[in-house]
matplotlib code that plots the C-alpha trace (Angstrom):
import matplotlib.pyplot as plt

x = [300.5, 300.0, 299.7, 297.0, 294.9, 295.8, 294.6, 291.0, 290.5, 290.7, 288.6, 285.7, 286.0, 285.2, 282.7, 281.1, 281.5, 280.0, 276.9, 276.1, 277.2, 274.4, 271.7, 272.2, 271.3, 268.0, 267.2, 267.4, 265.8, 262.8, 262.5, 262.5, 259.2, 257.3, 256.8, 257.4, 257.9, 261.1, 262.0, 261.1, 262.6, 266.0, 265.6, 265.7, 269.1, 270.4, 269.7, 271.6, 274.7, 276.4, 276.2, 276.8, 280.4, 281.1, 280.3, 283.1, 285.7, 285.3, 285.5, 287.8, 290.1, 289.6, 290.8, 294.1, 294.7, 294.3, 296.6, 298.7, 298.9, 299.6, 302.3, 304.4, 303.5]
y = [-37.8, -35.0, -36.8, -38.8, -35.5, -34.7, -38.5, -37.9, -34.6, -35.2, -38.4, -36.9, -33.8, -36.6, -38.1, -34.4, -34.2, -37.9, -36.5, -33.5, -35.4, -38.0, -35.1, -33.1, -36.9, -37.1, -33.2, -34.1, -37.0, -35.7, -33.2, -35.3, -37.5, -34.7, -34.3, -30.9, -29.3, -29.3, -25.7, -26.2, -29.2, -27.7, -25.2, -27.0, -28.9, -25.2, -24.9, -28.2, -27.8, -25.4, -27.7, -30.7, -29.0, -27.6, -31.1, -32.7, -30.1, -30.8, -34.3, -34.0, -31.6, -34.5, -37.5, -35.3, -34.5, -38.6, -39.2, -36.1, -37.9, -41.2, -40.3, -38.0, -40.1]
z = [-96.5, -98.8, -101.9, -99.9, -99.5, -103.4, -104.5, -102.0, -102.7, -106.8, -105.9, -104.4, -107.2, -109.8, -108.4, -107.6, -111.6, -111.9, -109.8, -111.9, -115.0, -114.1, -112.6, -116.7, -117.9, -115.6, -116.3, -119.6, -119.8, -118.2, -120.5, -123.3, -121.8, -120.9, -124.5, -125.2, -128.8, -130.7, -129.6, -125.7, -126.1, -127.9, -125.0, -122.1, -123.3, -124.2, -120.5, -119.1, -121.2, -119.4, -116.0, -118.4, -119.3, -115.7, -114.8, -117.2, -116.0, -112.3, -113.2, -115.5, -112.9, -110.3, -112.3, -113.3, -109.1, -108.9, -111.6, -110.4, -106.8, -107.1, -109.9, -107.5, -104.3]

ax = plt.figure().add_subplot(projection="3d")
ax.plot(x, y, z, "-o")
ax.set_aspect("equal")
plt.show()
């Protein structure tokens, strides 16, 4: 039962990182046709790569809980 909380839990973390992952892409993205200049441009990445990363870890952390939980369960 616990290791079914651990495997959900680390399920729904990764695809909370999945979601951000995907919303840096968009941001990103958006920036890139709204055809700004090289530094805005270089800017506005500046500014998604810190949720990009925190995005990977939490996904990251999740896959580890699921891999975590169905080895000990």
């Amino acid at each position: 039962m616990l290791f079914d909380i651990i495997i959900w839990a680390g399920a729904s973390l990764s695809l909370a990182g999945l979601a951000g992952l995907v919303w840096c892409i968009l941001r990103v993205n958006k920036a890139r046709k709204a055809g700004l200049s090289d530094d805005d441009l270089r800017a506005a990445v500046q500014a998604v790569l810190p949720w990009n990363l925190g995005a990977l870890f939490v996904s990251v952390l999740g896959l580890m809980m699921v891999i975590l939980g169905i080895s000990l369960g």
